[in-house]
N, C-alpha and C positions, 0 to 999 in steps of 0.2 A: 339700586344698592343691593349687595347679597348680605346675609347673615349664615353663620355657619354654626351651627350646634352639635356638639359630641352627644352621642347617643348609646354610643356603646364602647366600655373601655374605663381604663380608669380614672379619665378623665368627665365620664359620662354626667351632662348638667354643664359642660363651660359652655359659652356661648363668647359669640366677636364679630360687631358690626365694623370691617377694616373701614378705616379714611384712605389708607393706600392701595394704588392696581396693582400691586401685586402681593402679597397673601403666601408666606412661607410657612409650611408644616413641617412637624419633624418632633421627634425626641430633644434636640440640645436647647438651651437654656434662648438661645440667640433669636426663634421663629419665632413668629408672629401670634401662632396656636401651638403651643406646646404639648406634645401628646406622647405621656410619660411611658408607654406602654414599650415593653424591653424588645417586640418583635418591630416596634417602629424605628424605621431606621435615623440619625441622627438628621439629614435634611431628605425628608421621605419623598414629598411633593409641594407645589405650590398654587395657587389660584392668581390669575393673569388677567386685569379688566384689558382687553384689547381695544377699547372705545365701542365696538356694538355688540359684544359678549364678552362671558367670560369662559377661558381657559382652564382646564385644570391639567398638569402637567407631571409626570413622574421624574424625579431627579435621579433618575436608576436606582429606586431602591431594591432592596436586599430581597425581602417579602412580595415584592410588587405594589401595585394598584390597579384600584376599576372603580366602574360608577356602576349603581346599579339604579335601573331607571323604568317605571312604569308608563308599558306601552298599550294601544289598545290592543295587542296581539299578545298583553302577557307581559311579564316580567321578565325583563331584559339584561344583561348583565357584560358592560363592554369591559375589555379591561387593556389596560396601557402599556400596550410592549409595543417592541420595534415595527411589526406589522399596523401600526396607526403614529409613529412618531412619536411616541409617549405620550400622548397629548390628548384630549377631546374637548369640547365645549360642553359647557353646563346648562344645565336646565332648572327652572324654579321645581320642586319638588325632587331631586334627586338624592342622592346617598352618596359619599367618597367612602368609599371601603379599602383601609389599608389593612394588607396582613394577607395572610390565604387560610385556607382551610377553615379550623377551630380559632385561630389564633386572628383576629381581627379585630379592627375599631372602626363604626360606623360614624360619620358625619352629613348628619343633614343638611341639604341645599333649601334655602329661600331666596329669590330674586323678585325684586319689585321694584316695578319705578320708581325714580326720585321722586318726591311729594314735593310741593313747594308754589310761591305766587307768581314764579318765572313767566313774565311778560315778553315776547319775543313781536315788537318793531317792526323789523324790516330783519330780511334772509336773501342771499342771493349765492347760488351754484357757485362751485370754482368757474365751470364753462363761462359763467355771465360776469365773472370777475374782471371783464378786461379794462386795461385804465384811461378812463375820461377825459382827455386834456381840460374839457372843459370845466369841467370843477377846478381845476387848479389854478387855470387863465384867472380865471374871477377871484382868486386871493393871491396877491403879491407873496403876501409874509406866506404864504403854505407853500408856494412855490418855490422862494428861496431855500424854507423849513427841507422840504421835499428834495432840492437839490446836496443840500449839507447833512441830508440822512441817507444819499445813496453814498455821497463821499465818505461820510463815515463806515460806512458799512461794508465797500469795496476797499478802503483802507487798515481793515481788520486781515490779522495775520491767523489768527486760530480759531478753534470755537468756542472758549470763553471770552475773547473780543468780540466774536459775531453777535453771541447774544447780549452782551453787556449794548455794544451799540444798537441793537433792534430796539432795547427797553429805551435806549436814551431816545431814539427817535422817534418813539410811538410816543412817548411825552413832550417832543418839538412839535410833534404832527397835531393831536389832541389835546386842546388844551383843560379839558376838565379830567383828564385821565388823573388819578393821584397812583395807584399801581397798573401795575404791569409782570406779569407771569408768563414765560414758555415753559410746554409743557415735551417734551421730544420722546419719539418712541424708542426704547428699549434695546436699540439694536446693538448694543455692545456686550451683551450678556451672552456667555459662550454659552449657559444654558438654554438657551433660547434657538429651537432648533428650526423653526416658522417662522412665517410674518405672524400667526395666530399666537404665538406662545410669546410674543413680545410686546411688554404691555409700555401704559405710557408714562413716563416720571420727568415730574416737575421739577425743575434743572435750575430754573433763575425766577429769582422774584427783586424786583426795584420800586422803591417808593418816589415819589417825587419831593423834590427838596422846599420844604417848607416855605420857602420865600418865592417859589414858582408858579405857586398853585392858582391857578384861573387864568394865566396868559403865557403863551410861547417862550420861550426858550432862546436868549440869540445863541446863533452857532458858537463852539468852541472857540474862533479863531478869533472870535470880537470879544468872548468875555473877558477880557481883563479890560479892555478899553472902556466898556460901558456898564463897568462895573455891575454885572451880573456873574453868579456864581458860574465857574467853567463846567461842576460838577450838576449836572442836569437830574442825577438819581443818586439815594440812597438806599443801604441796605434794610432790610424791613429788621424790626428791636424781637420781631417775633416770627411765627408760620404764621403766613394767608393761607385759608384756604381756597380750590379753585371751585370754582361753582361748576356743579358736576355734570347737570340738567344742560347746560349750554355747550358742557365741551361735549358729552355725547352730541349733541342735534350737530355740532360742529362736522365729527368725525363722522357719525353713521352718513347727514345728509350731504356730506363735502360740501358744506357748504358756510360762509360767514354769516353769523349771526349778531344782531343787537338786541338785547333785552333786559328788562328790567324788574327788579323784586322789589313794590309796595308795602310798605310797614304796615302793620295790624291797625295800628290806631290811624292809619290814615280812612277818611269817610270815602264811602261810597260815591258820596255827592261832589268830591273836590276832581278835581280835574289833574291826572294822571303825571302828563304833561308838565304840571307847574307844582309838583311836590315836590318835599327833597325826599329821593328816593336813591337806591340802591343801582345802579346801570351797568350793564357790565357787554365786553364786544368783542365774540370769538373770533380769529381770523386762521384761518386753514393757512400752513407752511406744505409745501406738494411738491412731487418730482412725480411725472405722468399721474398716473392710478394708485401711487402710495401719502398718503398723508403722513407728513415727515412729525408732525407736530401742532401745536397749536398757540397762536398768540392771545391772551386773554388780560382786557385792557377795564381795568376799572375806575368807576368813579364812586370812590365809598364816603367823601366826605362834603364836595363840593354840590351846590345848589344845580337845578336842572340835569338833563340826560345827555348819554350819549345819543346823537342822531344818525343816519344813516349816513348825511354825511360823513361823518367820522370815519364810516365805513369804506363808502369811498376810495377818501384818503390815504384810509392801511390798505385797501387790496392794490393800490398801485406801490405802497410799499413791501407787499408781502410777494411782489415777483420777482423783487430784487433779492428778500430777504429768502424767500426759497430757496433759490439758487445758492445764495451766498453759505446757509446752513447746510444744503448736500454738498458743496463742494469743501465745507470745514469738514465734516464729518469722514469725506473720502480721504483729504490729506492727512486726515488723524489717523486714520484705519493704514492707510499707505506709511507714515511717520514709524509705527506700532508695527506695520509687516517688516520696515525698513530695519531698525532696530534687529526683532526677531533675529532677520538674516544677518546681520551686522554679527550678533552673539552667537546664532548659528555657524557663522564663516570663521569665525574669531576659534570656534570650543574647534572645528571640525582641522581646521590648520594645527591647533595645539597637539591634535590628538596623533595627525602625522607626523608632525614635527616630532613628537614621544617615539612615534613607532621606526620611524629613520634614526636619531640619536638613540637608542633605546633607553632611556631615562625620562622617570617621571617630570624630572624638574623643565624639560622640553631643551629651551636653546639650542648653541650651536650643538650638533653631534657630536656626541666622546670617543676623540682616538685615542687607542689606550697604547702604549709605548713607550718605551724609553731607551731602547735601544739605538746606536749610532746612525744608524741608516733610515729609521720613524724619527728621530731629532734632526733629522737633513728635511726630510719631506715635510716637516710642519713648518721650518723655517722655510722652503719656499713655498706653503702654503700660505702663510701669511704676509708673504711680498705681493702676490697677485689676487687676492679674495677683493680688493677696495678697487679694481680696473676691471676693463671693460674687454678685456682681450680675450681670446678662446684660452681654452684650456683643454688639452691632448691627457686623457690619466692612463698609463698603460702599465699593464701588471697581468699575471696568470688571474685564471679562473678562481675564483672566492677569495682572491687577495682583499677586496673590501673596496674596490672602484667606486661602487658606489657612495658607499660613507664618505669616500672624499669629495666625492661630487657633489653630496649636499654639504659638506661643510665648505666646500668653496660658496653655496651661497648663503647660508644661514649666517655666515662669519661675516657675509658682505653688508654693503648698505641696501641690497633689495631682498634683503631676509623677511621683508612684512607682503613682498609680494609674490605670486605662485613657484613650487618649485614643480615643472613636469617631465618627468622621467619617460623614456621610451624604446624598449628594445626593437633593437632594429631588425635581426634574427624572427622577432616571433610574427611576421606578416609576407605577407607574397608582397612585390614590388607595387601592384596597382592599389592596393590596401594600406600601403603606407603612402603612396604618394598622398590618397584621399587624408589619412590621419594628419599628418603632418601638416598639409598645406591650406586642407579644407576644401567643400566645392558648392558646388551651386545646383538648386534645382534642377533635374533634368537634361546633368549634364553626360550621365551614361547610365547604362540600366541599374534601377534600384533606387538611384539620387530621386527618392519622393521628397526630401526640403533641402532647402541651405546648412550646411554642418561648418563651424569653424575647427580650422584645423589649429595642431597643438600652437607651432606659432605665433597665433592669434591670442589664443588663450595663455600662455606664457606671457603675453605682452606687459614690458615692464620687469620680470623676472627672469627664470633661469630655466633652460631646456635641455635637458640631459640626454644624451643619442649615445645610449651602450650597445655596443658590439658593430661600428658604425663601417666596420670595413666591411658588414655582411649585404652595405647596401648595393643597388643594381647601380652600373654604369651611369645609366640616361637619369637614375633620380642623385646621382651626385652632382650631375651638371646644375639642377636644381638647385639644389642644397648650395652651393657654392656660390650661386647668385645672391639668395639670400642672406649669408654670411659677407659679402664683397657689399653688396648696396642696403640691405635693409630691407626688403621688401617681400613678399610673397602674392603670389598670384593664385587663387587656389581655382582648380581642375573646373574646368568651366566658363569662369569670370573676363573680362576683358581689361580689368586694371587693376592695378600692383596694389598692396595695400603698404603703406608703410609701419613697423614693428622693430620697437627696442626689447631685444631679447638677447641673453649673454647664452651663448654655448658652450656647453660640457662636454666634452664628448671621449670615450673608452674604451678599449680596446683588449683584446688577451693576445692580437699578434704582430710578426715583427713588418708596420708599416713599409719601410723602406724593402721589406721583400716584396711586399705586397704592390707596391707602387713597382718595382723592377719586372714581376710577371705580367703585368695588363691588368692586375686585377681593382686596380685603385687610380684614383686621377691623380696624376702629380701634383698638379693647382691645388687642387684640394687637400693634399697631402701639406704644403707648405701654409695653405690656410689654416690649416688647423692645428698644427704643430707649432704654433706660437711660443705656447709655454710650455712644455710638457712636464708633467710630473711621474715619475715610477714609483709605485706601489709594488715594493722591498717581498718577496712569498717570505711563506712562514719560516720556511729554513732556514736564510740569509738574517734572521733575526730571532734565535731561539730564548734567547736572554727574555725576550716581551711573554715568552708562552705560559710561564705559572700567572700573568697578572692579568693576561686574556683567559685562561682557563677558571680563576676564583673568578673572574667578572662575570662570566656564563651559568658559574654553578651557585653562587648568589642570584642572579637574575631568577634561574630557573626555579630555584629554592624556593622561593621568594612567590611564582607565578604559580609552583604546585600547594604551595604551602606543607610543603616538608623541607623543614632546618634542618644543614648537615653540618658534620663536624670539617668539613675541607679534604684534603688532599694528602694520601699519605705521602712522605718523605721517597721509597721506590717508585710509586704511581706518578710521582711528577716528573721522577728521573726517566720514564722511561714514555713519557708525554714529548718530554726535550729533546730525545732521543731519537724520537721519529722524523720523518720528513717531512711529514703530508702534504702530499701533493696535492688534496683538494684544500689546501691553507685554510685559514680561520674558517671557511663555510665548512669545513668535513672534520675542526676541531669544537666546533658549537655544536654540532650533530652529537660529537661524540658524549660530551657533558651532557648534552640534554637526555643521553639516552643512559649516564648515568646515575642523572639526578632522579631519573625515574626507575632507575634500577636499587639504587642505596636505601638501606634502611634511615629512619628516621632519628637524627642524631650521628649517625655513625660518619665511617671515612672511606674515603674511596680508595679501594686497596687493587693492587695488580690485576688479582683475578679477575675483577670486575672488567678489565678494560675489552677492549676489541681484539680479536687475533693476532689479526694485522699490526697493529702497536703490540702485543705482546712477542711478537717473531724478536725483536730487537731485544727483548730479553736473553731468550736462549745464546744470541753471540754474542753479548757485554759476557755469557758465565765461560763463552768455549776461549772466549780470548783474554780470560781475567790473571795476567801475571802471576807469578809469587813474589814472594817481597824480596824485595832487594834495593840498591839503588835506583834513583831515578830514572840514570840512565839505562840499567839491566833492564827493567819493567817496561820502556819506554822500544827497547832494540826487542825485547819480548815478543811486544805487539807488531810492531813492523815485522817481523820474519813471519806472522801470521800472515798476515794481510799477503803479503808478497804470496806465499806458501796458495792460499786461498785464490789469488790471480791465475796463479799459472791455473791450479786445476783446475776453473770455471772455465778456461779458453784450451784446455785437451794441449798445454807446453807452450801455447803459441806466442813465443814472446813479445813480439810486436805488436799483436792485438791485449798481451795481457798489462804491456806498457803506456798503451793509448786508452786503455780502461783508468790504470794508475792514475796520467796525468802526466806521465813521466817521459822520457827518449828512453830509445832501446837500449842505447852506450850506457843511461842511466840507471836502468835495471840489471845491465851486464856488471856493472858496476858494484850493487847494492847485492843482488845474487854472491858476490866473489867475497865481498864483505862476512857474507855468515852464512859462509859454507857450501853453499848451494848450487 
């Protein structure tokens, strides 16, 4: 047993002989020894019975911890940081010193054996535990008992089945057993950074059912028939305690014990044997060199002892029941990691999902538009997002290829499975072959493991190949197999793998030239051109520009935490104005370098904008009419424009007519018309 006494602090005078192995310290109301002192941290440290010492352990606190401990070389003083695991074992005579410096509270260590009439029987090693047939030949009923307590117990799904069935069958097995307690070590406590700092907690306690007491049990499958109760244990109306003297001898000497505690008033002269006495029969639960736990089987009310038999008994059921507790315990820990990744894979997909649509709420991705040419592309976006066919998305550089590539699959039915994007541009050919397809050990220099290619990892979802005419010849022919049969072979391997994977695939140029120079397979060109979609540039839809510009300066707003007042009335005019030829990727640039430029509150006004967008300024003022009629204002502008062709091409009318749009005969035309 330890005792622990405050000796300094404000607590100085508490004392606590724990019943439990493990012994929380700490300032908050919840520990075990509360020790009110303001530099103690709320859960400061703990004391750990690991079955053949005890631990004291720091729970990282604030202040620290140490022991301080008299050696014969002098006063010693260890203390608990990471260079020891936080952790040390305890000595009888020591001190816990929480706090440092000036500021500390000391608590005394006492450890002393348990006291007590603890009669120990018979004992036998794990090593000697191996099981008997012979004992069991010679009883029918324990052999049957014996056979419908491995069924039971290989018929358990978890580990509160495992143990539930260990108690039932330690009560089919023994028939003066009236309890039954496991005791399992500690190993699920994230604080617990050792086997040393994990102590042991009594998990299950079962009574036997009143009307069973002094004979066997029939199995489960017969109690209705022979009217015996099915229910072989009940739960105890209060705590057993475990008898502490045996689970030590258990743990320290690995070894199964019987023994038994003689009442006071029993005489010296009566014979041990034939009292009714107290009996009680540890049985070690093991995987190699670790004691998982401990079976502890009593008899507190019936006449006579357990005998070694009994012991016997349980250790050819405690090889079964070993196993069957580490392998609960693994599937639990396995269920618990499963889980983990399930919420990890679950947050980590959402998080993409956000950062592709860029909105918090996730789902499909937001295209924002409403103009004639974005209300063509969504309608045949949502004719093909529920089929299995490629999809070809072609459009200039920062037209938003992408977005539409994840909303072809987030919109689809494999939206809950991976979306993998892949430019084809950013690798040399043999570095994509490897990406894409995957290879095998040692299949060229560098391959030190197996790598699966995207492919693979797509399998079941959607695989995006942007910029896919930048690929090499020989890795099309690849690609094209894969798309025609389903299969990939990755660099190395000797057989296909079969993969349901829907392809993306995107482009900024014009295929069909590319396919006419050599530079594209034609096959491949007609494989993939299935469905194709154009993605409309920014200029061919100006009307969408103020509702993608407020969406970017909200966002950004939003991410720098500076509110703006929006967009002034000129500022958007001459946003519309522009062309940008790097489309929405060089119009989110531009707000973003806005919303970091604008005061807080305010609007975004001309000057503010980029040069380049401002140039369109100065010619909306050189070309601004006077008023008149429509048509004067409108013949105005056109004798600009004309005026402004010839001079940019030095008279040349055919080149200043093929700038227009126009025939020569049509500029000879429009020249004669006003004047010129």
């Amino acid at each position: 047993m330890i005792r622990l006494e405050v000796r300094r602090g404000e607590r100085t005078g508490t004392t606590l002989e724990p019943t439990s192995d493990v012994v929380r310290i700490g300032r908050a109301e919840g520990n075990d020894l509360v020790v009110s002192d303001t530099h103690v941290s709320s859960e400061h440290a703990k004391v750990v019975f690991s079955g053949d010492r005890y631990v004291l352990v720091d729970q990282r606190s604030t202040n620290g911890t140490a022991i301080l401990r008299h050696t014969d070389q002098g006063p010693q003083k260890l203390a608990l940081d990471d260079s020891r695991n936080r952790e040390a074992s305890l000595e009888d005579g020591d001190v816990i010193e929480l706090g440092s410096q000036d500021r500390i509270v000391h608590i005394g260590v006492t450890i002393r054996e348990d006291e007590g009439d603890t009669r120990v029987f018979a004992m036998k090693k794990i090593e000697e535990l191996v099981p008997q047939a012979t004992i069991v030949e010679k009883d029918d009923h324990r052999l049957r008992a014996l056979y419908e307590a491995q069924k039971l117990i290989g018929a358990a799904q978890d580990l509160s089945e495992v143990l539930v069935a260990i108690c039932e069958s330690s009560f089919a097995l023994v028939p003066l057993a009236t309890h039954v307690t496991i005791v399992l070590r500690d190993d699920d406590d994230d604080s617990a950074r050792s086997a040393n700092a994990a102590g042991y907690v009594p998990v299950l306690t079962r009574v036997r059912n009143p009307s069973s007491i002094g004979r066997e049990l029939a199995p489960k499958s017969s109690g209705a028939s022979s009217g015996v109760p099915s229910e072989r244990s009940l739960q105890p109306s209060g705590p057993v305690p475990i008898t502490r003297s045996v689970f030590r001898k258990v743990v320290t000497e690995r070894a199964a014990v019987v023994a038994a505690d003689a009442p006071r008033e029993v005489g010296q002269s009566e014979s041990l044997m034939g009292a009714q006495i107290r009996s009680t029969l540890g049985i070690p639960l093991w995987k190699g060199e670790e004691i998982l736990g401990v079976i502890q089987v009593d008899n507190r009310e019936a006449n006579g002892v357990l005998t070694s038999g009994d012991l016997e008994i349980m250790a050819v059921l405690a090889h079964n029941a070993s196993l069957a507790v580490a392998n609960a315990r693994l599937v639990k820990r396995l269920r618990a990691a499963e889980e983990r990744l399930k919420k990890e894979n679950t947050f980590l997909k959402t998080k993409e999902q956000e950062r592709r649509s860029g909105s918090k709420s996730g789902g499909a991705p937001e295209i924002i538009g409403q103009s004639t040419p974005m209300k063509h592309l969504l309608q045949q976006l949502e004719k093909v997002v529920n089929t299995r066919v490629t999809v070809l998305i072609e459009g200039e550089t920062g037209a938003g290829k992408e977005l539409v590539a994840a909303s072809v699959h987030y919109r689809s039915n494999r939206k809950d499975r991976l979306f993998v994007g892949q430019n084809c541009a950013a690798m040399p050919e043999t570095l994509l072959e490897s990406e894409l397809f995957g290879h095998r050990k040692g299949s060229f220099t560098g391959a030190h493991e197996d790598k699966k290619g995207l492919f693979e990892i797509a399998d079941g979802g959607t695989l995006f190949l942007d910029e896919v005419t930048e690929m090499a010849l020989s890795l099309q022919s690849k690609l094209l197999r894969a798309l025609q049969e389903g299969e990939v072979r990755p660099i190395g391997a000797t057989q296909e793998k079969k993969v349901n994977v829907r392809i993306v695939a995107a482009t900024n140029r014009n295929l069909e030239k590319e396919v006419a120079e050599g530079r594209f397979r034609e096959d491949l060109y007609y494989r993939l051109k299935v469905f194709p979609l154009r993605v409309p540039p920014l200029r061919e839809r100006r009307e969408d520009i103020p509702l993608i510009a407020e969406h970017f300066l909200h966002r950004f707003a939003t991410e720098f935490g500076r509110p703006t007042g929006g967009f002034s009335q000129q500022a958007m005019e001459l946003l519309q104005s522009y062309d940008w030829p790097g489309n929405v990727r060089e119009l989110q640039n531009e707000v973003q370098r806005l919303c970091i430029q604008i005061e807080e509150g305010g609007f975004v006004t001309p000057e503010m904008l980029s040069p380049r967008v401002r140039q369109v300024e100065g010619m909306v003022e050189r070309i601004r009419p006077t008023k008149g009629t429509l048509k004067e204002m409108v013949d105005q502008v056109e004798r600009w424009l004309l005026i402004e062709a010839l001079r940019e091409h030095q008279n040349n009318k055919t080149a200043a007519a093929k700038a227009l749009g126009i025939t020569r005969e049509g500029l000879h035309k429009k020249l004669r018309a006003f004047g010129l």
